[in-house]
Residue frames relative to the residue before (quaternion, step in Angstrom):
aa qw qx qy qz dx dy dz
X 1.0000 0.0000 0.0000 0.0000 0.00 0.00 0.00
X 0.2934 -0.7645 0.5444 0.1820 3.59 -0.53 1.16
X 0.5441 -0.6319 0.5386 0.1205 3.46 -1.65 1.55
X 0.4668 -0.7430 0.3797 0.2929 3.86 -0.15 1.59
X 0.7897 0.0230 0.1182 0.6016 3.35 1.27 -1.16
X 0.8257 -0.2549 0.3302 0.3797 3.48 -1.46 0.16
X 0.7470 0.2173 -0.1074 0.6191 3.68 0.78 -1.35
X 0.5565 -0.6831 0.4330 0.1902 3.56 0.63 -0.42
X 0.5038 -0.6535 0.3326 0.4567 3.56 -0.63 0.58
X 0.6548 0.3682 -0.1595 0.6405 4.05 -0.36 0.43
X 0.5827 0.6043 -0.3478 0.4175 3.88 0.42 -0.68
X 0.6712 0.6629 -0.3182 0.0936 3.36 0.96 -1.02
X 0.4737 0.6444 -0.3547 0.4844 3.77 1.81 -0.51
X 0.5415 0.5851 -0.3577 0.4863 4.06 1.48 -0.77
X 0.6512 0.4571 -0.3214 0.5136 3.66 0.48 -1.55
X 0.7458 0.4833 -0.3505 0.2956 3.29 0.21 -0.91
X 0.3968 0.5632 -0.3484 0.6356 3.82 1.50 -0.68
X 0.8028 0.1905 -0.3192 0.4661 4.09 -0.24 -0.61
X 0.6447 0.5826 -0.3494 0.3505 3.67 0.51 -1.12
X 0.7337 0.5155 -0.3367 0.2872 3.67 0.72 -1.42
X 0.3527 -0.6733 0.5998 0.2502 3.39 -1.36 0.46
X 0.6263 0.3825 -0.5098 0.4489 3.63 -1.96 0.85
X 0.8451 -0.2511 0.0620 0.4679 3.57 -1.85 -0.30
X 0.8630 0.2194 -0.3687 0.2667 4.16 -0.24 -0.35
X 0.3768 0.6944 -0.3911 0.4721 3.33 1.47 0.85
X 0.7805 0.4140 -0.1550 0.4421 3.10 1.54 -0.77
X 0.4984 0.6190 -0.3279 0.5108 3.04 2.15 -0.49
X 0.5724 0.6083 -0.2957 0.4636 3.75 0.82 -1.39
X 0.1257 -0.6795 0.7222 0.0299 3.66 -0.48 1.22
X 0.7669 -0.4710 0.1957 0.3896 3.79 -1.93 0.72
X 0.7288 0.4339 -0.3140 0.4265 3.53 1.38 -1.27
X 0.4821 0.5333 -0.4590 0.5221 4.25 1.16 0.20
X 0.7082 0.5390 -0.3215 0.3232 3.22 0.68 -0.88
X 0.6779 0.4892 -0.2500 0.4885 3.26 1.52 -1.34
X 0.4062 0.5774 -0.4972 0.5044 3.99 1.65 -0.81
X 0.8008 0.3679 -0.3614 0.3046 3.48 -0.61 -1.61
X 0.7012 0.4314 -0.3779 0.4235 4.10 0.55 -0.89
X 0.4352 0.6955 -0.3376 0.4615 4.04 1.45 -0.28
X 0.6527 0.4740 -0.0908 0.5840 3.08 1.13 -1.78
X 0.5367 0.5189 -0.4094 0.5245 3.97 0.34 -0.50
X 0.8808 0.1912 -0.1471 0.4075 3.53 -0.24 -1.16
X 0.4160 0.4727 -0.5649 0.5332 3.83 0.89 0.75
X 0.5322 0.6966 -0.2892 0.3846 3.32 0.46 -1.44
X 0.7477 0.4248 -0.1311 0.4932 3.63 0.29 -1.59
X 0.6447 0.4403 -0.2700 0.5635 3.73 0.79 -1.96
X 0.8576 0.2882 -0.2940 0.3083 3.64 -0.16 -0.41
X 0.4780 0.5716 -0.4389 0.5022 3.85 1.90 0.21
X 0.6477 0.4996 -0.3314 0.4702 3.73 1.44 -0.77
X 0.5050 0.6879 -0.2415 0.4619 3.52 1.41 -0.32
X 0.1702 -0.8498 0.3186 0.3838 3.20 1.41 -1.22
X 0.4273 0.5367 -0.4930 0.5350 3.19 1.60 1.31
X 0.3446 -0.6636 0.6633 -0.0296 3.04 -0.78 2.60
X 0.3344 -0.6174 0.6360 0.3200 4.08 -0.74 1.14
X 0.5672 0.6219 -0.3392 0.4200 3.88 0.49 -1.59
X 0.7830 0.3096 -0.3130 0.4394 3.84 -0.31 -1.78
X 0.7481 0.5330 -0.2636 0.2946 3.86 0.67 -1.17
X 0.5608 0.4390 -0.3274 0.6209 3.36 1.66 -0.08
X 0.4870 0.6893 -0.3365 0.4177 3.66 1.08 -0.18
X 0.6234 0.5702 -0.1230 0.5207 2.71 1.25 -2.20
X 0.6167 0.5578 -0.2825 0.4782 4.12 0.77 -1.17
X 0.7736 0.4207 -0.2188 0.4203 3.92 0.79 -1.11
X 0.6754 0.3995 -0.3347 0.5218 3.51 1.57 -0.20
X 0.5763 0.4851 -0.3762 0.5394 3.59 1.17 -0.05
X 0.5468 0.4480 -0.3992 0.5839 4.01 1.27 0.15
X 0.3095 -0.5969 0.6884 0.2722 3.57 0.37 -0.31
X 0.8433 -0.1944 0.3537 0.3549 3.21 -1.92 -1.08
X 0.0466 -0.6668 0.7336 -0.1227 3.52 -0.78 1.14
X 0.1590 -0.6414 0.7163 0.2242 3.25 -2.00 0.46
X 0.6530 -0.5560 0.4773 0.1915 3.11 -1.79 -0.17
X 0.5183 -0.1240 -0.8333 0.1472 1.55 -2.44 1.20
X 0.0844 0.7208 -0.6563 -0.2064 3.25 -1.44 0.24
X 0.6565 -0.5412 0.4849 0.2023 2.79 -1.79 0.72
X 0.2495 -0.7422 0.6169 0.0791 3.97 -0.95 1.14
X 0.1547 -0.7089 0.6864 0.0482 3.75 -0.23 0.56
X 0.9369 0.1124 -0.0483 0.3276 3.19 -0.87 0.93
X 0.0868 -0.9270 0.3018 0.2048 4.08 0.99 0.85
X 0.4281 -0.8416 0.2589 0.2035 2.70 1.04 -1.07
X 0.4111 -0.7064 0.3410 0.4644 3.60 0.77 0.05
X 0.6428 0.4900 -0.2379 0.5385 3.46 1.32 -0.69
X 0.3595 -0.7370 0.5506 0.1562 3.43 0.82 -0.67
X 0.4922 0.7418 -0.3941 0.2284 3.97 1.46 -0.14
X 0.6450 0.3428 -0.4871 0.4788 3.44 0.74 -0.32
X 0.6251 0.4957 -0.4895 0.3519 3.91 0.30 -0.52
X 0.5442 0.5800 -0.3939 0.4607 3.96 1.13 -0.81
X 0.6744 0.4536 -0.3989 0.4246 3.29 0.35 -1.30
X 0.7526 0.4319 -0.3366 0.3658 3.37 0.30 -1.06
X 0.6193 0.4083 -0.3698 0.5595 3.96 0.89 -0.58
X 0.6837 0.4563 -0.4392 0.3626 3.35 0.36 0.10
X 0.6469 0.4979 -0.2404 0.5252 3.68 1.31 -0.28
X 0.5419 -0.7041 0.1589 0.4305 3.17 1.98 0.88
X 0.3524 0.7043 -0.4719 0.3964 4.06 1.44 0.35
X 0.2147 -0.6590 0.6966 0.1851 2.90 -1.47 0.78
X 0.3484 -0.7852 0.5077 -0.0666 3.20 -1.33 1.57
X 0.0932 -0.6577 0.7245 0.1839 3.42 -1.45 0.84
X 0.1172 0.6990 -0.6909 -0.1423 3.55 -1.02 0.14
X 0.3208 -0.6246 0.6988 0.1368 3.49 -1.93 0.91
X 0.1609 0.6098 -0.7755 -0.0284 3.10 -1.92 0.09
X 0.2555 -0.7863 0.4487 0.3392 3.08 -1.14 0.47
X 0.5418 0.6831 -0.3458 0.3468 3.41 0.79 1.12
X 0.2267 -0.7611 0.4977 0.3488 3.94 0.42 1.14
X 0.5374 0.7183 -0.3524 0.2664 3.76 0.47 -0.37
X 0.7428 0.3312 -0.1812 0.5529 2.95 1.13 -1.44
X 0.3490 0.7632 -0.3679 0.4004 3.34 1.52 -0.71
X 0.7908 0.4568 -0.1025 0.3942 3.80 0.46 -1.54
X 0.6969 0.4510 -0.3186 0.4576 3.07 1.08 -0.52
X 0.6371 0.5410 -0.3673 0.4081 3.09 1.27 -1.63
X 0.6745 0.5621 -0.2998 0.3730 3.99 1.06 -0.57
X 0.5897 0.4271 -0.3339 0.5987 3.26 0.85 -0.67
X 0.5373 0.4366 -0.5222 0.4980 4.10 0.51 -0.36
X 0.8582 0.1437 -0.2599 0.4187 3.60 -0.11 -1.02
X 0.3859 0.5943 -0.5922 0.3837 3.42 0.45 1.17
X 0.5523 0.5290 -0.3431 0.5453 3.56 1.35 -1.12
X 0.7787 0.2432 -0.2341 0.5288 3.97 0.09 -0.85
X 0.6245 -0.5321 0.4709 0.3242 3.97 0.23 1.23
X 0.5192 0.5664 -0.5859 0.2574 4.48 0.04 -0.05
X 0.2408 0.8544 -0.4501 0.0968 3.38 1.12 -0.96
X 0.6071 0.6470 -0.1343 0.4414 3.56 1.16 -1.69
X 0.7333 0.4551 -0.0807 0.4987 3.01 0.43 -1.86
X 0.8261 0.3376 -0.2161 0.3961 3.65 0.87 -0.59
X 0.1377 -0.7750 0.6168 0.0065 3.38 -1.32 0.57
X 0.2532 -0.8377 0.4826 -0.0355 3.03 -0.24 2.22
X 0.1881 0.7732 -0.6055 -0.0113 4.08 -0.69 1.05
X 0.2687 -0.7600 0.4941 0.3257 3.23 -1.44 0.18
X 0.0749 -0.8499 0.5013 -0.1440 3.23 -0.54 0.92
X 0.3411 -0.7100 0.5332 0.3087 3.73 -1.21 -0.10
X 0.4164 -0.8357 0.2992 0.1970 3.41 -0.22 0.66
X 0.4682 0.5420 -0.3778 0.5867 3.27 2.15 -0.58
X 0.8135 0.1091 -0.0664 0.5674 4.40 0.64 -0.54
X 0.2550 0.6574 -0.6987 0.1209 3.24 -0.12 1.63
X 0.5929 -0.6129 0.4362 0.2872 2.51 -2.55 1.47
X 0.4138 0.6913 -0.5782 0.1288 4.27 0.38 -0.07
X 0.5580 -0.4644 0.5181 0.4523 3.68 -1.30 0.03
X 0.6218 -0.2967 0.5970 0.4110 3.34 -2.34 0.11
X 0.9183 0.2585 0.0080 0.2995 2.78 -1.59 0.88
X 0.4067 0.6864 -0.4015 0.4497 3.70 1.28 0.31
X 0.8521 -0.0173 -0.2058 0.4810 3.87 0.17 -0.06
X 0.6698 -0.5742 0.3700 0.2913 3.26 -1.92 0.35
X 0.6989 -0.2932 0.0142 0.6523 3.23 1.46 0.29
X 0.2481 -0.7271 0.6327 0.0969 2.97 -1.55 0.84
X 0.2375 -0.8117 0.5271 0.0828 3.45 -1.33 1.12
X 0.1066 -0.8284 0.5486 0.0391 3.75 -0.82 0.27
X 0.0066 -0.8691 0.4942 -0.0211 3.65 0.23 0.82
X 0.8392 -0.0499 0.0926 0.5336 4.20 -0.11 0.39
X 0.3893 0.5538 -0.5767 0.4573 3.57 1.18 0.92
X 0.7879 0.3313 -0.4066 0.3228 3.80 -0.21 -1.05
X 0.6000 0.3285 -0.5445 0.4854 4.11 0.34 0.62
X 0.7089 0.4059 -0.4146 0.4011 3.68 0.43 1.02
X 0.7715 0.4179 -0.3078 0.3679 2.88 1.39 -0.05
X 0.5936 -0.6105 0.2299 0.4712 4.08 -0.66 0.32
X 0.7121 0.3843 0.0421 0.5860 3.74 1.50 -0.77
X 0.1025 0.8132 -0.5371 0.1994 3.18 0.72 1.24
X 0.5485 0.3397 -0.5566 0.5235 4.05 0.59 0.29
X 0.6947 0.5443 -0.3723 0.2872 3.08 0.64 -0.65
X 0.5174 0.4943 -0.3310 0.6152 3.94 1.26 -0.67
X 0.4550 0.5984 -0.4699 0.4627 4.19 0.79 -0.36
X 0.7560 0.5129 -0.2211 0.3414 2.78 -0.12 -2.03
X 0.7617 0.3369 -0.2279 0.5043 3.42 0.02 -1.59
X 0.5575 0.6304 -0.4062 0.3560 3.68 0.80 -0.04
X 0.7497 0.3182 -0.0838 0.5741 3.46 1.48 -0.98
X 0.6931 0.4338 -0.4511 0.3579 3.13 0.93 0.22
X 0.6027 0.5962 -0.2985 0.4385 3.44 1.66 -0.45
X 0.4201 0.7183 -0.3605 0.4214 3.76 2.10 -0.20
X 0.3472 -0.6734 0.5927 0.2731 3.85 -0.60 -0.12
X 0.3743 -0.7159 0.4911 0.3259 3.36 -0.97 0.74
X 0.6285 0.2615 -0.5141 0.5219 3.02 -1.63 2.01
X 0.5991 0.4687 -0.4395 0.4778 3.53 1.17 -0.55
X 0.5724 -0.6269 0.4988 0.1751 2.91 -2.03 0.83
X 0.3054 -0.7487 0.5777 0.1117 3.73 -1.10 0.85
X 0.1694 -0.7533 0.6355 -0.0071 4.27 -0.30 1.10
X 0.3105 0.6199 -0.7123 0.1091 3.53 -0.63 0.57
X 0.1543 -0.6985 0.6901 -0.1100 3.74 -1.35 1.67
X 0.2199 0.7040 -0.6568 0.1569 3.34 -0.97 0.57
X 0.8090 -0.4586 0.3204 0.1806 3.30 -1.62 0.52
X 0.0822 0.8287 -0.5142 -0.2049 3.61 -0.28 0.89
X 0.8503 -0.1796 0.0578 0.4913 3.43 -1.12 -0.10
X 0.6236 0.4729 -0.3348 0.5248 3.90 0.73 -1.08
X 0.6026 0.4988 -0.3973 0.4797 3.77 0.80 -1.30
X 0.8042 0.4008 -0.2441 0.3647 3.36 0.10 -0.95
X 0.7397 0.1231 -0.4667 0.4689 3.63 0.41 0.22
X 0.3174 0.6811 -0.6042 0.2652 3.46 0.83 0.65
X 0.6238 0.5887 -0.2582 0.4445 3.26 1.37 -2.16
X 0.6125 0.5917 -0.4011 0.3374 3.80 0.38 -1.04
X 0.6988 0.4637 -0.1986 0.5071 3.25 0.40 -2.22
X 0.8271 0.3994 -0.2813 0.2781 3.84 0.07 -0.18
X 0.4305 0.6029 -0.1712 0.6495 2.85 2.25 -0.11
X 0.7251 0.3922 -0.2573 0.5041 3.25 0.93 -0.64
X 0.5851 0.5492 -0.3821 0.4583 3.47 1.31 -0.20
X 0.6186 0.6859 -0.1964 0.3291 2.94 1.10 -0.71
X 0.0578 0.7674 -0.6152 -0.1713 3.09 1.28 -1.87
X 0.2442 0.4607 -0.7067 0.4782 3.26 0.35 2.02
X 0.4855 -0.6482 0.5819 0.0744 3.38 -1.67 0.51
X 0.3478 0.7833 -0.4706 0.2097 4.03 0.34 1.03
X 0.3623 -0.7507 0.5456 0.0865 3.26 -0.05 1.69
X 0.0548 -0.7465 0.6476 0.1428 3.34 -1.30 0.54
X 0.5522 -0.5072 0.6203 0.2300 3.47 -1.42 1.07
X 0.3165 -0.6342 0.6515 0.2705 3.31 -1.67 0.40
X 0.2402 -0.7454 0.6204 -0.0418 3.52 -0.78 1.61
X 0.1335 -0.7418 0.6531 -0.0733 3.58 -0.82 1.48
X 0.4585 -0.7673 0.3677 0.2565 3.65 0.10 0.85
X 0.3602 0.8764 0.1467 0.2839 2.39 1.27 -1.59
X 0.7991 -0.0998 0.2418 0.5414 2.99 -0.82 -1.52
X 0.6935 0.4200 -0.2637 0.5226 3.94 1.15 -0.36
X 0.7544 0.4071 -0.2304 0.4605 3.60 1.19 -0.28
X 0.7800 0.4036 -0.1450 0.4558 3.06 0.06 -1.88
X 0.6479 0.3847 -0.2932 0.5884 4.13 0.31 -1.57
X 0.7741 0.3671 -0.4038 0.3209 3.96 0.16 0.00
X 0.6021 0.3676 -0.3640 0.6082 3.48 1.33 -0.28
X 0.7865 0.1411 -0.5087 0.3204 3.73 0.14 0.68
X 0.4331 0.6044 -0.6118 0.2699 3.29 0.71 1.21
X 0.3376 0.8070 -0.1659 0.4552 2.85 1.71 0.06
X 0.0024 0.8079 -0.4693 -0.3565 3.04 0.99 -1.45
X 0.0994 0.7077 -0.6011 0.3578 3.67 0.56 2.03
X 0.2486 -0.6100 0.7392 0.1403 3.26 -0.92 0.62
X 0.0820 0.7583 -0.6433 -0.0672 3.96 -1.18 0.41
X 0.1950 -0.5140 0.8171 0.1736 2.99 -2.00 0.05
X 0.0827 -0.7748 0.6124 0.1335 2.65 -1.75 0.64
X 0.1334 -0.7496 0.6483 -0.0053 4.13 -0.88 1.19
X 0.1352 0.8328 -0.5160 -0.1480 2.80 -1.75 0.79
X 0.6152 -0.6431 0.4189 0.1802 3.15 -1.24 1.02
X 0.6973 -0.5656 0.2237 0.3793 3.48 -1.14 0.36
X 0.6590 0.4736 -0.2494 0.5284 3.30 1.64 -0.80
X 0.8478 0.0013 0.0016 0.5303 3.74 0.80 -1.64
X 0.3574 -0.5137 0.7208 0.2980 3.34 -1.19 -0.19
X 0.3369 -0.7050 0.5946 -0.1895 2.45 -1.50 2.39
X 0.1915 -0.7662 0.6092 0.0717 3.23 -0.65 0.90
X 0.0348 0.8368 -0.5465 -0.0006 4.21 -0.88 0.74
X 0.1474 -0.8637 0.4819 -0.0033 3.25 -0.34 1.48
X 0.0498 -0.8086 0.5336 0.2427 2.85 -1.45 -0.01
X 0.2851 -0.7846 0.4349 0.3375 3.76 -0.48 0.43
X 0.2994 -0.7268 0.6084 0.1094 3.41 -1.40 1.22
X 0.8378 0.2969 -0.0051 0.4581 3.09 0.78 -1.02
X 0.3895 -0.5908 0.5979 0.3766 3.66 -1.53 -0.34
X 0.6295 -0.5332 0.4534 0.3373 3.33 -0.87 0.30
X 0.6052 0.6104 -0.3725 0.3499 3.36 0.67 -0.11
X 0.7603 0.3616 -0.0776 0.5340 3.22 1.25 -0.91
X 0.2632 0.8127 -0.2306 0.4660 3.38 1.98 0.88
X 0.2026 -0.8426 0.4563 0.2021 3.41 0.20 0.49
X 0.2975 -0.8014 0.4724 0.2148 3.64 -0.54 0.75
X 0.4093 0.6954 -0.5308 0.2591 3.38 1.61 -0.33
């Protein structure tokens, strides 16, 4: 499917992050610059697709229900969309990646839409972060654990850094998502390895060593996991 323009149909809030002139034109170094215009034309190829990045993270915050704050983003993103969504629903947000690249863009995006405030941009690794037990009111992760090598592991540290009562979000591609993600990648002729992702044995048996209660819903694109923490890990069986 051929790309209408440079930024792409829908792309156009990206171009505008590289094109504009004054303070995040100057912040955006060549390789942010090249992330954010990369990001434009997925964006677009997958809105013509009829995977909305915006509605499907939307779709993730009504299938959480109520969450408090701070919460924890897993995974930023060049877009920055699951941390917006959430600063836009009035949360104050950490979000990690372990890229400064994507990091820059995803900042200079929510600089353009005023969250800036509300957010708090780190890089980090999500399978070994440096935060205390127990440090936000829930932490979310939407389309990071089929990219990453250690996805019980990005669980784990996902629930253990939740407070008990706080709410655990873990989204990820199912089967339609996923050859959606391929076939548009492949148009591209972008490189995006997928991990092998065992619900299962990488999700579910790791959020209740934890001591997470879940449900699990799914959505036209992913299948949404929604925890809740009962416990501390301490009192977790490891059997």
């Amino acid at each position: 499917m051929p790309i209408r323009s440079e930024c792409g149909s829908g792309g156009e809030e990206a171009c505008a992050l590289v094109k504009r002139k004054g303070e995040d034109e100057t912040r955006l170094n060549a390789a942010a610059r090249a992330e954010a215009m990369r990001h434009a034309q997925s964006f677009a190829l997958f809105k013509a697709f009829g995977y909305d990045m915006d509605a499907v993270r939307w779709g993730v915050m009504r299938a959480a229900g109520k969450i408090g704050e701070p919460v924890l983003d897993v995974g930023t993103g060049p877009g920055g969309r699951m941390a917006c969504v959430l600063a836009s629903s009035g949360l104050r947000v950490t979000t990690i990646d372990v890229s400064d690249v994507v990091r820059d863009v995803a900042r200079a995006r929510a600089r353009e839409r005023g969250f800036l405030e509300r957010i708090e941009f780190l890089v980090m690794d999500a399978g070994a972060m440096s935060f205390d037990d127990g440090t936000f009111a829930a932490a979310v992760g939407v389309n990071i654990l089929h990219d990453v090598e250690r996805a019980a592991r990005v669980v784990e540290e996902m629930a253990r850094v939740t407070r008990t009562g706080g709410r655990v979000v873990v989204a990820d591609l199912n089967p339609k998502g996923r050859v959606l993600v391929d076939r548009v990648h492949q148009i591209l002729s972008h490189v995006h390895p997928a991990g092998p992702l065992d619900w299962r044995r990488d999700v579910e048996r790791r959020l209740e060593k934890r001591g997470v209660a879940w449900k699990r819903l799914e959505t036209e694109w992913l299948t949404v996991i929604v925890g809740t923490k009962r416990r501390t890990a301490a009192r977790v069986s490891h059997a």
